[in-house]
N, C-alpha and C positions, 0 to 999 in steps of 0.2 A: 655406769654413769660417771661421768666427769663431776670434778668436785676440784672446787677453788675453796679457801680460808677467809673466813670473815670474823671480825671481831665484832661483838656482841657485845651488852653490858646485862648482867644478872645479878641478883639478891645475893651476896655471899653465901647464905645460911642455905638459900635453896639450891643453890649452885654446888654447893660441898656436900649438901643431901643426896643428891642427883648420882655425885662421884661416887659415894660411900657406899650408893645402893647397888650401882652396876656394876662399879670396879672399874681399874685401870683400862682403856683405851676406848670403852663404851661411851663416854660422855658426849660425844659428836655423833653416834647413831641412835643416842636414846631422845636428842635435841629435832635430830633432823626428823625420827616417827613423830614426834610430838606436832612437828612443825606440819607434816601431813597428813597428821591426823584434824591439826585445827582447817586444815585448808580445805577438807574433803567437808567437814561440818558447815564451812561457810558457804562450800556451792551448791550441799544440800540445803543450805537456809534459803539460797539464791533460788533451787528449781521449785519450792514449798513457796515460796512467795509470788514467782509466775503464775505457778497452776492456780492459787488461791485469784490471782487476779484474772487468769485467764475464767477461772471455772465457779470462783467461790471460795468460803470455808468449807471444809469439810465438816458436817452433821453433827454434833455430839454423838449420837446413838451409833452411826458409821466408827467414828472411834472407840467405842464401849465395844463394839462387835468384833472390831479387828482384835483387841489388846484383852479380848476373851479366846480367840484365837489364837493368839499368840500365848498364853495362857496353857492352853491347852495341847498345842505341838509341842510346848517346852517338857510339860511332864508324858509327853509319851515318848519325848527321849531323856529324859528321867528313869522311866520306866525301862527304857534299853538297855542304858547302860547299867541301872543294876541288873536287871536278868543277866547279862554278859560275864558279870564279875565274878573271880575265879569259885568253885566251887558252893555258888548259890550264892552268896554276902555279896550285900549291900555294897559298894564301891564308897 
């Protein structure tokens, strides 16, 4: 990907956090994840606000059902990855 220089203005204190935490020459890849990490959140705010218009809200209980599912895939790979760990122990 092509890549131009832009100057930006940021918080000194967060800006030197930033540096301190990545280290030298990170600071322009950890801006730019950031920068599509905000970007990708906004289109899903964008396709979550169609469907609602297109379709509704989604149900209370529809949410409780999924985020128990979600719940529940998590700890059986929980469950994976310690069975996997070396010699029986817990990971």
């Amino acid at each position: 990907m092509a890549t131009k220089k832009y100057t930006v203005t940021l918080p000194e204190e967060l800006a030197e956090e930033i540096r301190s935490e990545v280290g030298p020459g990170a600071f322009s890849a950890y801006v730019t994840r950031a920068i599509e990490r905000r970007r990708e959140r906004d289109r899903l705010g964008e396709l979550v606000k169609w469907l609602e218009d297109e379709h509704g809200p989604v149900a209370e209980a529809d949410l409780s059902a999924v985020e128990a599912e979600r719940r529940e895939i998590e700890r059986w790979f929980e469950e994976q990855d310690a069975g996997s760990a070396p010699h029986g122990k817990a990971a």
